[in-house]
C-alpha positions, 0 to 999 in steps of 0.5 A, a space after each residue: 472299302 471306300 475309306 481305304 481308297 480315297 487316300 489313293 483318288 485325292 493322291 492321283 488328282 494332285 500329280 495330274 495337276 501338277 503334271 498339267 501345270 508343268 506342261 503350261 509353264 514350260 514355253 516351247 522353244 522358238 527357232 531361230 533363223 539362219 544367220 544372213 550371208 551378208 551383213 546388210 539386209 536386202 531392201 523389199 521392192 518399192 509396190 508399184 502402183 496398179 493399173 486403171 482396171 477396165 470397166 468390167 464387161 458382161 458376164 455374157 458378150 453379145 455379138 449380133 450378126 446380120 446374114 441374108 438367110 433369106 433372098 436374092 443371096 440366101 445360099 451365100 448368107 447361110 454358108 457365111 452364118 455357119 462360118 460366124 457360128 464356128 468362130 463363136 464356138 471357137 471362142 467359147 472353147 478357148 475361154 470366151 472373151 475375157 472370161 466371159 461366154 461369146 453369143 451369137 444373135 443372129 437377124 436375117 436381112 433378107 438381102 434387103 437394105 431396109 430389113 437390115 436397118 430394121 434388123 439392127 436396130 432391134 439388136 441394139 435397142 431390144 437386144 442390147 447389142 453393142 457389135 456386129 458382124 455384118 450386114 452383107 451388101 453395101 445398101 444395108 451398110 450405107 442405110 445401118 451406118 449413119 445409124 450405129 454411128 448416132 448409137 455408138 454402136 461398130 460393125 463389121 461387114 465381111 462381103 460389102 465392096 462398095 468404094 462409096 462406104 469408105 466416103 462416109 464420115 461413120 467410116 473407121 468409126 462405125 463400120 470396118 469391113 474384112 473384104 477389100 472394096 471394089 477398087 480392087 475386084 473392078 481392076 480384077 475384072 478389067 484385068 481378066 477383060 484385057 487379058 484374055 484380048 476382048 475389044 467390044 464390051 458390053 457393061 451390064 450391072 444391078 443399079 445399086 451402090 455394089 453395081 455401080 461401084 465396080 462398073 465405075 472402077 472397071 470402065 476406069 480401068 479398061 480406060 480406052 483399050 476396048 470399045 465400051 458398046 454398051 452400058 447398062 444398069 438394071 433393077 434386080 427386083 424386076 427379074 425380067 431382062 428381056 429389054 436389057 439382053 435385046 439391046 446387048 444383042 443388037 450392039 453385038 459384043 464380043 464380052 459382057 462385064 456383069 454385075 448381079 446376084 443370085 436370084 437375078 442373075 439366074 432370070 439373066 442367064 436363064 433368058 441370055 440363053 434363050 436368046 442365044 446369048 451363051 455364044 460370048 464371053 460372059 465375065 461375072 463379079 463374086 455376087 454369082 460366085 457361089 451360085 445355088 445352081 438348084 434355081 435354074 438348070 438353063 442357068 446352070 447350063 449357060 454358066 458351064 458355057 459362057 461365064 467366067 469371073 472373079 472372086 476374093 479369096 485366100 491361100 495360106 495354111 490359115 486358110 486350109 486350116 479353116 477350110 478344114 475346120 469348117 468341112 468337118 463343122 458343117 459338111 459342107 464347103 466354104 465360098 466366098 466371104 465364108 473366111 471373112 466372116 469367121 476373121 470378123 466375129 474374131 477380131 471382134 473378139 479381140 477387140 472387146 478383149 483389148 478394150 476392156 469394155 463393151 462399148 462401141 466406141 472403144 471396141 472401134 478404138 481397139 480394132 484399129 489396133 487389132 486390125 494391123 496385120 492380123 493373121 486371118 483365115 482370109 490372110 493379112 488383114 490391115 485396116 485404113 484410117 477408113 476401116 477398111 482392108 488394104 489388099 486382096 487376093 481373087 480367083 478367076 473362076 468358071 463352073 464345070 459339070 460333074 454330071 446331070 445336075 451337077 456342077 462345080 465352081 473350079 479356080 482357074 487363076 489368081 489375082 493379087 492387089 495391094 
């Protein structure tokens, strides 16, 4: 049997080498390509050059911020935290910075300019923080600047007002600010002084550079249409007024121009009521905008009586947009500097973004370009050689009582300045 078919076996190996050696030998046949419609070749383009790549940033951007969560403006810092926090999360949302994830770090100043130095300083040497938003008040921007600029380190701060900032040679260098300064909320004060016809005023103001600022741009501005009867400045930390508010009384003013904060402006008022000071005319700058109306009741109830004042604020559809944004983010309303603070923590953003860098130096560098009429919450920001914002629109504002307990700041005018 197997002899009979090992014929057949050998037969069959032999066509399949065969076979196979064919299939090897016959090429595949190469196409051709389509003959050209024109017969001189098209040149390939020249390689340009590529650009200077940016130092690579972080895989994670670090934005320090400093807020008064605890203090005499504890309620302002909280709402103006919440708004930073909004930004960051917006940020993220839309990519981050670059590509790289935004982080909030967060530091109390408790509205004190020597907590807030302290606060910065461990962002930046523990934290390694190169950018801040923030602080809130003028003696902790004065007491942080001389600092950050030896550090190479920018700020912004979104509710410092104090001229005295723009002074310094760390200004438009180390520190920018998104608020207008108080050149323009003391015209705002005298202005509402003057038009509503007072003629006896008595100056009252916290004996800081915020305070002392506004009282000097303010008597400037009022220059010799009123009788400046009195002109006094107090230690905010004392909270006891009595001496101040019997020397406003016995001069008899028909207005009182007022400078304060929270937790001092709620011993002033709670102790110008007792004194039957609620019968003039009280008109306050935007440290007592925002009011927490639960530390005082009598303090409460004199605002509803006597105070009127200024505030910065914003119109716009940006603004109603953020208004909205941040109502449904928190559940709770925007006050002043709220926008400020949301504009800053982006165009920080931004400026790390055109930078290419995370370095303090060029991230100011590049804020200066950002800040040219960049559309903000707060409206149009542009940004001085000083860093600082060169108009702004104020409230006229007073408070108003729903019910027992419940009270409402209301705007009641607007003010625009350039």
């Amino acid at each position: 049997m197997l002899k009979r078919l090992l014929p057949l076996v050998v037969a069959l190996l032999v066509a399949l080498v065969l076979v196979s050696g064919c299939a090897k030998a016959t090429p595949s046949p190469t196409p051709t390509a389509s003959p050209s419609p024109t017969s001189t070749p098209t040149p390939s383009p020249k390689p340009t050059p590529s650009p200077t790549p940016s130092p690579a940033l972080p895989k994670e951007i670090k934005i320090g911020s400093i807020m008064a969560m605890t203090g005499a403006l504890a309620h302002m810092g909280h709402l103006m935290s919440q708004a930073a926090k909004l930004a960051v999360e917006e940020i993220n949302a839309a990519g981050g910075v670059a590509g790289s994830p935004a982080k909030l770090l967060l530091e109390d100043s408790t509205t004190e300019a020597k907590t807030a130095l302290e606060a910065f300083k461990k962002l930046v040497e523990v934290n390694g923080v190169r950018v801040v938003v923030g602080p809130m008040i003028s003696p902790a921007v004065m007491a942080i600047g001389p600092y950050a600029s030896e550090r190479g380190v920018v700020f912004i701060s979104p509710s410092s007002t104090a001229p005295t900032v723009a002074e310094q040679p760390w200004a438009g260098k180390a520190c920018f600010r998104t608020c207008p300064n108080d050149n323009f909320q003391g015209k705002a004060l005298a202005k509402l002084i003057l038009d509503k016809g007072f003629k006896r005023v008595a100056i009252l103001v916290m004996d800081n550079p915020y305070g002392v600022g506004i009282e000097k741009v303010a008597k400037e501005a009022l220059g010799g249409k009123v009788d400046v009867v009195a002109d006094i400045r107090y230690d905010p930390k004392k909270l006891d007024y009595l001496t101040e508010l019997g020397l406003i009384k016995d001069k008899n003013p028909d207005c009182v121009l007022h400078v304060g904060f929270h937790d001092d402006g709620a011993v002033v008022y709670r102790q110008a009521m007792e004194m039957g000071l609620d019968k003039l005319q009280w008109v306050s700058a935007e440290g007592l905008y925002g009011f927490d109306f639960s530390l005082s009741k009598d303090a409460s109830e004199f605002m509803v009586k006597a105070v009127m004042g200024t505030a910065l604020t914003s119109t716009g559809p940006r603004y109603e947009e953020f208004c909205a944004k941040y109502q449904k983010k928190w559940g709770e309303e925007v006050s002043v500097y709220c926008d400020t603070t949301y504009d800053a923590t982006w165009m920080i953003a931004k400026a790390i973004e055109k930078a290419g860098a995370y370095d303090g130096v060029k991230i100011a560098q590049a804020l200066h370009q950002v800040g040219q009429s960049y559309p903000g919450a707060s409206g149009v920001i542009t940004f001085n050689e000083k860093g600082d914002r060169v108009s702004g629109v104020y409230k006229i504002w007073k408070v108003e009582k729903l019910a027992e307990g419940k009270y409402k700041f209301v705007q009641v005018g607007l003010m625009s300045f350039e």
